[in-house]
C-alpha positions as CSV (number, residue, x, y, z in Angstrom):
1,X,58.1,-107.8,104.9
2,X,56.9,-107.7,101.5
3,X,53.2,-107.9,100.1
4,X,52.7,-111.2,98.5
5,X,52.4,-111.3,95.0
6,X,49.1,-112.5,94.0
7,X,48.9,-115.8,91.6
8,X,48.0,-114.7,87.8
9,X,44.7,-116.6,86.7
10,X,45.3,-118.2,83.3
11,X,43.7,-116.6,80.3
12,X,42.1,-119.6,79.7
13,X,40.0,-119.7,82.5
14,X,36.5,-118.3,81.2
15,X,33.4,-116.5,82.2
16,X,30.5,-116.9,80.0
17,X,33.2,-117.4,77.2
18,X,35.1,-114.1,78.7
19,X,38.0,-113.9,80.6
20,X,37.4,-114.3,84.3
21,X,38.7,-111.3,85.5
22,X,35.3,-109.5,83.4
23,X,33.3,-111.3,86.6
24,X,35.7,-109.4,89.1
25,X,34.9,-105.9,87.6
26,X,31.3,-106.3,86.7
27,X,30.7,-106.9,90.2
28,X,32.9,-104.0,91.0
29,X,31.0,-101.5,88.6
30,X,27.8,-102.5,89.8
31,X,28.3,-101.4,93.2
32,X,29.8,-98.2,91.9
33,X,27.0,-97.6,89.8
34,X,24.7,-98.3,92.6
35,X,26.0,-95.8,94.5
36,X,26.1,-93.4,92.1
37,X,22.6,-93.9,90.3
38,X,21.0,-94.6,93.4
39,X,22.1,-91.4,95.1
40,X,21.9,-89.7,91.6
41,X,17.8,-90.4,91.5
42,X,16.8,-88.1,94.1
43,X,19.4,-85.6,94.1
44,X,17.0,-82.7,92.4
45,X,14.4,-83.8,94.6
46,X,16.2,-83.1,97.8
47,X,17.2,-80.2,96.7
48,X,13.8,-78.8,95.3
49,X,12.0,-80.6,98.4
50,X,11.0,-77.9,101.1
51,X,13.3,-77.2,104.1
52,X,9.9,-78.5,106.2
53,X,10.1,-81.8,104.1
54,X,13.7,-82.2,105.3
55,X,15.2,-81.4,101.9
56,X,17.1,-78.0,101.1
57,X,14.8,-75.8,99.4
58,X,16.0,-74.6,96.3
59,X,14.5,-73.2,93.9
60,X,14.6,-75.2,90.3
61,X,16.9,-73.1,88.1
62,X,19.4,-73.1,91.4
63,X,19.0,-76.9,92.0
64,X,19.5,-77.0,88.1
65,X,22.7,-75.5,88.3
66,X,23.8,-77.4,90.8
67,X,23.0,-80.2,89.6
68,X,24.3,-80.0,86.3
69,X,28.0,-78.7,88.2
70,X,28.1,-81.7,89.8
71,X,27.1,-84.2,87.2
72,X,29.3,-82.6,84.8
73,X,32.5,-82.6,87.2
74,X,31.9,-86.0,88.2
75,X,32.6,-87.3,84.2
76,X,35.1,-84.0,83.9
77,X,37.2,-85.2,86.4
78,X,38.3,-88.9,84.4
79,X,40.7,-86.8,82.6
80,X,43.2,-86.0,85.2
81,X,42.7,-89.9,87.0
82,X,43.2,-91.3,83.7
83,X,46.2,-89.6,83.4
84,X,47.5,-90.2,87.4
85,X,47.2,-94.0,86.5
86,X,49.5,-93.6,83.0
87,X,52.1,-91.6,85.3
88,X,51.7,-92.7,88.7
89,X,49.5,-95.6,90.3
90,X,48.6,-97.8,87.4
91,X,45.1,-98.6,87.0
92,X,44.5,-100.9,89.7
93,X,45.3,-98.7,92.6
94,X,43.7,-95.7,91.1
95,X,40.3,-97.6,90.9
96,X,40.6,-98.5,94.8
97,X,41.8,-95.4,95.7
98,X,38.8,-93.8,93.9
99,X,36.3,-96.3,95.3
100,X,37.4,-95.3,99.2
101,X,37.0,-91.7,98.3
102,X,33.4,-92.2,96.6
103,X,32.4,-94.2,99.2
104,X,33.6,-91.4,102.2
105,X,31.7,-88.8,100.1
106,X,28.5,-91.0,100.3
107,X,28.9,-91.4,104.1
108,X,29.6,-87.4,104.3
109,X,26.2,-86.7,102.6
110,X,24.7,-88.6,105.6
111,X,25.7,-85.6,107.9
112,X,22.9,-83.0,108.0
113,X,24.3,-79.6,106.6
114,X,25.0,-77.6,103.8
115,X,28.5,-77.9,103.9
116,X,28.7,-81.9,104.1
117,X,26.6,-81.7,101.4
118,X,29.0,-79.8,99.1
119,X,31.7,-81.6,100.8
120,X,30.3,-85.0,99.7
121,X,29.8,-83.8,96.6
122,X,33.3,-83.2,95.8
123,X,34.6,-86.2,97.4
124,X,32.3,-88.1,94.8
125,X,33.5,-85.7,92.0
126,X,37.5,-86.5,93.1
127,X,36.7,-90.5,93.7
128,X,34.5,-90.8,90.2
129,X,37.7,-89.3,88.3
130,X,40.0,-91.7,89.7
131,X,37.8,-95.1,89.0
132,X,35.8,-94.7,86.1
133,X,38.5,-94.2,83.5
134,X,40.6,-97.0,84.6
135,X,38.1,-99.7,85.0
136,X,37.2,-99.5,82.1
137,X,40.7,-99.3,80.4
138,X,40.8,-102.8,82.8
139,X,38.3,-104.3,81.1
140,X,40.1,-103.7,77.7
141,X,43.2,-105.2,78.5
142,X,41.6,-108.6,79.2
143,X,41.3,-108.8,75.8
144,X,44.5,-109.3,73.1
145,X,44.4,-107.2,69.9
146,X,41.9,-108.5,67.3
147,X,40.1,-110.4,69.9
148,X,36.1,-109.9,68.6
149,X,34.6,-110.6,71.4
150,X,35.8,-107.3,72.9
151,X,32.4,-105.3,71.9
152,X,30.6,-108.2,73.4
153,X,32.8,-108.0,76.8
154,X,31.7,-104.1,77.0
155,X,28.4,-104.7,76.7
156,X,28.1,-107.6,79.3
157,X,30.3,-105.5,81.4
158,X,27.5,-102.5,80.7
159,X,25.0,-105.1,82.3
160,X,26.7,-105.0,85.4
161,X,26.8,-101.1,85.5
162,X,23.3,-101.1,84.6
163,X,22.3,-103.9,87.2
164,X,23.6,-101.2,90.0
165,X,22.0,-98.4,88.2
166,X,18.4,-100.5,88.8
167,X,18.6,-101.8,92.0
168,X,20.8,-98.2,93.3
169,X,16.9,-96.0,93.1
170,X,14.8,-99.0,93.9
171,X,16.6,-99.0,97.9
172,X,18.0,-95.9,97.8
173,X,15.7,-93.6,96.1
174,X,12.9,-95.0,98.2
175,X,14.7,-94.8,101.5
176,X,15.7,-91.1,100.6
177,X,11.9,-90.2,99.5
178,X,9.6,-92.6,102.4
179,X,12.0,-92.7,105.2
180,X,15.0,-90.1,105.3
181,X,16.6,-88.4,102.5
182,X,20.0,-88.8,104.6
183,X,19.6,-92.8,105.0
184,X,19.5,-93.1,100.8
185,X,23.2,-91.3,101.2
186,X,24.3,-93.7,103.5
187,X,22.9,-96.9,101.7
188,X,24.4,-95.9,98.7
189,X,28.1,-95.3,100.8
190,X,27.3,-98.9,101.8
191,X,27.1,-100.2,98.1
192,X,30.3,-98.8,97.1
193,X,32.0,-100.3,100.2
194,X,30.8,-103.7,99.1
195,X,32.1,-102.7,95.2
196,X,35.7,-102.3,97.1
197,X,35.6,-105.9,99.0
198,X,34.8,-107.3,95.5
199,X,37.0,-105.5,93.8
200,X,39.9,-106.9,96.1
201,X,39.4,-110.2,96.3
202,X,38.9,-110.5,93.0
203,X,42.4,-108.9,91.9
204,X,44.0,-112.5,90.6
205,X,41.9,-112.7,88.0
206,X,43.1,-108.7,86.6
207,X,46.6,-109.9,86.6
208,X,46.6,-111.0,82.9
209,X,45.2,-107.5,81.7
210,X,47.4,-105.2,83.9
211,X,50.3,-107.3,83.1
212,X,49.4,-106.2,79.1
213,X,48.9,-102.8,80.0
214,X,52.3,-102.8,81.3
215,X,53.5,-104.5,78.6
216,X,51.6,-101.9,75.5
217,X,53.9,-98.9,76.3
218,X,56.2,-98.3,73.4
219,X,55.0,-96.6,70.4
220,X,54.1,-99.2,67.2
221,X,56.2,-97.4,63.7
222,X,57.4,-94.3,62.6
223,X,56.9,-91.4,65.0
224,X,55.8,-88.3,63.2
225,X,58.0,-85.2,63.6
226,X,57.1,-82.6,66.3
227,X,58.1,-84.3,69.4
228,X,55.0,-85.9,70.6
229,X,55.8,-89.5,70.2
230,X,52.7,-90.2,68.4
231,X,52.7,-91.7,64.7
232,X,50.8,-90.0,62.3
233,X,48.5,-93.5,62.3
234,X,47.8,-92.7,66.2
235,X,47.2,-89.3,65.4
236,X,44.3,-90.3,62.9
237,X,43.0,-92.3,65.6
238,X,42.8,-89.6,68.4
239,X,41.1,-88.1,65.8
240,X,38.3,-90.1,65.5
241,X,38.0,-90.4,69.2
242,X,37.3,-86.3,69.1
243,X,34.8,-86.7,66.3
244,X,32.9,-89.4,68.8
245,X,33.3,-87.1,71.6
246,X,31.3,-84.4,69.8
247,X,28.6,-86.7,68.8
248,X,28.6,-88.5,72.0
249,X,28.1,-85.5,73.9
250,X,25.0,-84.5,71.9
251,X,23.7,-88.0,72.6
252,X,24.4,-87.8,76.6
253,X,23.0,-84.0,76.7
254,X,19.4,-85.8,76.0
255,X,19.7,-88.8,77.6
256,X,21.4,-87.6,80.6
257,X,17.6,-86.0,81.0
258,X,16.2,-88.4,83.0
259,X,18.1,-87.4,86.5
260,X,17.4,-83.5,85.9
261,X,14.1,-82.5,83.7
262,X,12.1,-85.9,83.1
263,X,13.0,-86.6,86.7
264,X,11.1,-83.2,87.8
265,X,8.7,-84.5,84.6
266,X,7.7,-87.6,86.7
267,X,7.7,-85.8,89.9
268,X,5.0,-83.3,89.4
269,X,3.1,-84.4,86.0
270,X,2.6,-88.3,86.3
271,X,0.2,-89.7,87.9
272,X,2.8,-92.1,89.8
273,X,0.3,-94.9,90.9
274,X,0.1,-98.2,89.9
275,X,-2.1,-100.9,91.5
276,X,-3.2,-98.5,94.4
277,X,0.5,-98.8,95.3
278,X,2.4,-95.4,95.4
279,X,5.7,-95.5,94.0
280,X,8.6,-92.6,94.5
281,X,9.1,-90.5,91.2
282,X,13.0,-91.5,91.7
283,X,12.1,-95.3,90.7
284,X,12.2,-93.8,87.0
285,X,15.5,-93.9,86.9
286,X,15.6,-97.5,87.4
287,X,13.5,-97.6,84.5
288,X,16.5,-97.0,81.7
289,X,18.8,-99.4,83.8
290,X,16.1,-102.1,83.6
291,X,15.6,-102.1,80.0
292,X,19.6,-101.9,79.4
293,X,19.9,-105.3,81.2
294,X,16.9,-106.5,79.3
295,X,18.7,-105.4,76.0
296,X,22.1,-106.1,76.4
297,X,23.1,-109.4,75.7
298,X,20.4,-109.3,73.2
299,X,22.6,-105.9,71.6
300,X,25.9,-108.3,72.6
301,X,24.7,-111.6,70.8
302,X,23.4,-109.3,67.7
303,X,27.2,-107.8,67.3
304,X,28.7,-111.3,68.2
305,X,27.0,-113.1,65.5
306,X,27.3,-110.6,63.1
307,X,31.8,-110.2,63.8
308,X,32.7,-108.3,60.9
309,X,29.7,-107.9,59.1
310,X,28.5,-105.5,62.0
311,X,27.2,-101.6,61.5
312,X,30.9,-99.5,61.7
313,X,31.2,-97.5,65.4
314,X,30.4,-94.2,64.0
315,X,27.1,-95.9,62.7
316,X,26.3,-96.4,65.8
317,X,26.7,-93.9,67.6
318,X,24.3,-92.2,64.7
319,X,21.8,-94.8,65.2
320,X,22.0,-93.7,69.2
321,X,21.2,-89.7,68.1
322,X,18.3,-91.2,66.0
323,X,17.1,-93.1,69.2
324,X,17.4,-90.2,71.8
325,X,15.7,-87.7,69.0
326,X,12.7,-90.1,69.0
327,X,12.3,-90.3,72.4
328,X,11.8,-86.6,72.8
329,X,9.7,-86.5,69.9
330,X,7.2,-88.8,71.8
331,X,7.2,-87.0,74.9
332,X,6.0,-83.5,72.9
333,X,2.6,-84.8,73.3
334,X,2.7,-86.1,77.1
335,X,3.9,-82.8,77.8
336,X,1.1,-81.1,75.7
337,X,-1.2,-83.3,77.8
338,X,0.6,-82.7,80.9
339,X,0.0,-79.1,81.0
340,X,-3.2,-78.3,78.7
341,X,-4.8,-77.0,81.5
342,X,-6.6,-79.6,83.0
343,X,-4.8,-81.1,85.7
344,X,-4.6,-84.4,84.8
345,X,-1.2,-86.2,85.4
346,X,-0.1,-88.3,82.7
347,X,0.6,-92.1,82.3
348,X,3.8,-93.5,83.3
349,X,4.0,-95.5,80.3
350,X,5.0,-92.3,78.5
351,X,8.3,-92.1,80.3
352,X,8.2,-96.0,80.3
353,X,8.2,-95.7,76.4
354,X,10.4,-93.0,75.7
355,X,13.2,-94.9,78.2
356,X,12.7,-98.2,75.7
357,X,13.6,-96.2,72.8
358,X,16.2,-94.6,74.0
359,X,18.1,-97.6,75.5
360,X,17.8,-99.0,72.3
361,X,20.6,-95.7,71.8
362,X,22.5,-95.7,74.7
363,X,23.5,-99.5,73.8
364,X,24.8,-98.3,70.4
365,X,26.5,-95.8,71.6
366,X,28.2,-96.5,75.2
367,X,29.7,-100.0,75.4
368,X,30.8,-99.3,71.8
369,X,32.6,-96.2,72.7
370,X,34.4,-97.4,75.7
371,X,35.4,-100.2,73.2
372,X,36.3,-98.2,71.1
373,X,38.7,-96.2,72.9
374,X,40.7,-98.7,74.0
375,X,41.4,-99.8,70.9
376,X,42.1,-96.6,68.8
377,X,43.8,-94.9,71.4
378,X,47.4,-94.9,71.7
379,X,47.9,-97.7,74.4
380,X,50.3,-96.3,76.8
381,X,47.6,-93.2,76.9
382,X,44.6,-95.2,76.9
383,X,43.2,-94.1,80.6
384,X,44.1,-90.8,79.6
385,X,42.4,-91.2,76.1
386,X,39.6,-92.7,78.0
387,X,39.5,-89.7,79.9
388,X,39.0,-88.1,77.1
389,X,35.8,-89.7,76.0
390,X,34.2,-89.3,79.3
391,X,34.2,-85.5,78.7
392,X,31.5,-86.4,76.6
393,X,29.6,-87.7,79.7
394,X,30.3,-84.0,81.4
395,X,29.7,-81.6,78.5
396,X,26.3,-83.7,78.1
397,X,25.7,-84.2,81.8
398,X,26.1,-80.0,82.0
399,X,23.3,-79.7,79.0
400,X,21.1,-81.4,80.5
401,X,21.2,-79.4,84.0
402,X,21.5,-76.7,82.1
403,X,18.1,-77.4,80.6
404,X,16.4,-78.3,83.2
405,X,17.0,-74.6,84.7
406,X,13.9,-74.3,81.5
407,X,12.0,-76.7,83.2
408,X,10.0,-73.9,85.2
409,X,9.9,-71.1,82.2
410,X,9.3,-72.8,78.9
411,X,6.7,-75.1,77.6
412,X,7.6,-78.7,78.4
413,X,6.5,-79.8,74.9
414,X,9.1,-76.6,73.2
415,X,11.5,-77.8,75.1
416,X,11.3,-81.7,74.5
417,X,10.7,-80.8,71.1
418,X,14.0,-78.7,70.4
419,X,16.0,-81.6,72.3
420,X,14.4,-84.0,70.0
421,X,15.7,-81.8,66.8
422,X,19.1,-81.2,68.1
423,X,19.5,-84.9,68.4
424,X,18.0,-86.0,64.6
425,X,19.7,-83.2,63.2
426,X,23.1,-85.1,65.0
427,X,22.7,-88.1,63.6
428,X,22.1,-86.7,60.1
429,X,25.6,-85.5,60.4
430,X,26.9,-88.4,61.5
431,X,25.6,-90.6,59.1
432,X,27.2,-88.5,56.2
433,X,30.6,-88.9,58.5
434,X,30.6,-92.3,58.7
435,X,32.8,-93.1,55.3
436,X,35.3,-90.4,56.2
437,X,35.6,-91.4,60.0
438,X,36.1,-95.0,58.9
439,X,39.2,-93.8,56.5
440,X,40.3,-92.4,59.9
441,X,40.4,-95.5,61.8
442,X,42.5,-97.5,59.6
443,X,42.4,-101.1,60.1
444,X,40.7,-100.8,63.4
445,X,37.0,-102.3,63.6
């Protein structure tokens, strides 16, 4: 017997003026994101939390460390499954492959032990480098060359990832923190599994992209000499995407923050009360999701109704170092506060603040990048372009466990205040970079 053949939707049919099939994987990125935000938000906390208190007991540089491995292998990994769909499964099938595996890691975190925990760490790791690359090269291919409301599709489709990233904390950070750390594992296994049932009966409407990914694999011109079967336009192109992976990682080292040091920041120096109600320090991290779905269809009307006449991509992603370097400048003072000697936790509109400001950053700088890879890198390569671009995510992802291993040893306001700098100095360079990047991209926008 043969697996029936599932019936294309029509490119016409629409979803809030986008293709249908954008419905079908924002749903299916939400639940991903749930899962992996959700579980992400108290991570450091169960490890840092006292063997008495159920959690593991490490101490903060070695939770640091760990935390930063993981984070970083789970955007390192996007590499190799972008380039096992090019070769091998095609996009679609990695995704759902890479959705089962998340969701088994989850459910293997549930278990009590050390080595489930490691184990359901690297099941995450494996599962995260299969799925993230390719949806996203799925969400590209809904759109045909030149089509300008491809930004705008990313940053809806960033709405959904961001709507998983709230609600993931609210249920499971609070079930890990009031109730059982190893029931916020399990819920968050639970929202993946729901990603997968979405992501499958929504296939038909994917049909019209995956059919143009199999249809963009021959090389456009003249291929350059030296066997690679790029042209010499393509080459320029993969350049630019390196010269946004250096600047993105800059950015994602800061903002990537909030699950390591400004998520032991909220645990032990703000006063985490509101109403007489006491909330659980991992609800922070719902905090930046909140304010992207606040933000983002404002930021996707803005670039709509401006078409051509918007900022370039590398201005962007400068106006996203500018944003993060703010934010860090205005924590310098809640830290000064926070540890002047008095014992008085600080507000948590501090971190509520410095989250606005930087959101206003991450939405110039991810949507747009994802955007932008799949339209400046070679098309029969783009998962493993995309790939590419999320070793941004890692090298930041590593930074930023690798400072919170400070977090214990150097003055919170020295260390906000260097990230701050590293960040502005960034986007000084990148703004000087934009005419020559531009040259680089040719005719793409």
């Amino acid at each position: 017997m043969t697996t029936p053949t599932p019936t294309p939707t029509p490119d016409g049919a629409r979803w809030f003026g986008h293709p249908r099939g954008l419905s079908t994987l924002f749903f299916t990125e939400m639940w991903e994101r749930f899962s992996y935000y959700g579980m992400r938000a108290f991570l450091i906390l169960y490890m840092t939390a006292s063997v008495a208190n159920g959690g593991l007991g490490f101490d903060d540089r070695h939770a640091a460390s760990v935390y930063g491995n993981y984070v970083g292998s789970v955007w390192l990994t996007p590499i190799l499954g972008g380039l096992i769909a090019d070769r091998f499964l095609g996009q679609y099938r990695s995704v759902l492959l890479g959705g089962t595996i998340i969701a088994l890691g989850h459910f293997t975190l549930a278990f009590k032990s050390l080595s489930t925990f490691y184990a359901g760490l690297v099941l995450i790791v494996l599962g995260t480098g299969l799925l993230k690359p390719n949806v996203s090269t799925i969400v590209g291919s809904l759109y045909e060359t030149g089509d300008e409301r491809r930004d705008a599709g990313f940053s809806v489709f960033y709405m959904g990832i961001n709507l998983g990233a709230f609600i993931g904390p609210l249920i499971a950070g609070y079930l890990a923190q009031k109730v059982d750390w190893h029931l916020g594992f399990a819920v968050a296994g639970v929202g993946m599994v729901l990603g997968l049932i979405q992501y499958v009966i929504g296939k038909r409407h994917l049909v019209p992209g995956l059919t143009r990914l199999r249809a963009r694999s021959r090389p456009e011109g003249k291929i350059s000499s030296g066997g690679t079967g790029f042209t010499a336009d393509e080459w320029k192109r993969i350049a630019v995407i390196f010269v946004l992976f250096v600047f993105a990682s800059i950015f994602w080292g800061a903002y990537e923050q909030a699950g390591s040091t400004l998520n032991l920041f909220g645990d032990r120096y703000t006063n985490n009360v509101v109403f007489g109600f006491a909330f659980p320090s991992s609800w922070y991290v719902s905090v930046q999701a909140l304010f992207v779905i606040l933000l983002a269809p404002v930021i996707a009307l803005v670039w709509f109704k401006l078409g051509s006449r918007q900022p370039s991509v590398p201005s962007k992603f400068a106006l996203a170092l500018l944003f993060a370097g703010l934010a860090f400048l205005l924590l310098v003072p809640a830290a000064q506060i926070a540890q002047g000697g008095t014992g008085i936790k600080v507000s948590p509109l501090w971190l509520v603040a410095a989250y606005f400001i930087e959101e206003w950053g991450e939405l110039s700088l991810s949507p747009v990048g994802l955007s932008a890879v799949t339209k400046l890198a070679p098309t029969r390569t783009v998962s493993l372009m995309m790939g590419v671009f999320f070793l941004s995510n890692s090298l930041g992802n590593k930074l930023a466990g690798w400072t919170a291993g400070f977090f214990s040893t150097m003055p919170l306001a020295q260390l906000f205040g260097a990230v701050a700098a590293v960040c502005l100095v960034g986007a000084l360079v990148m703004f000087v970079l934009v005419r020559p990047v531009k040259n680089l991209m040719g005719g793409v926008r």
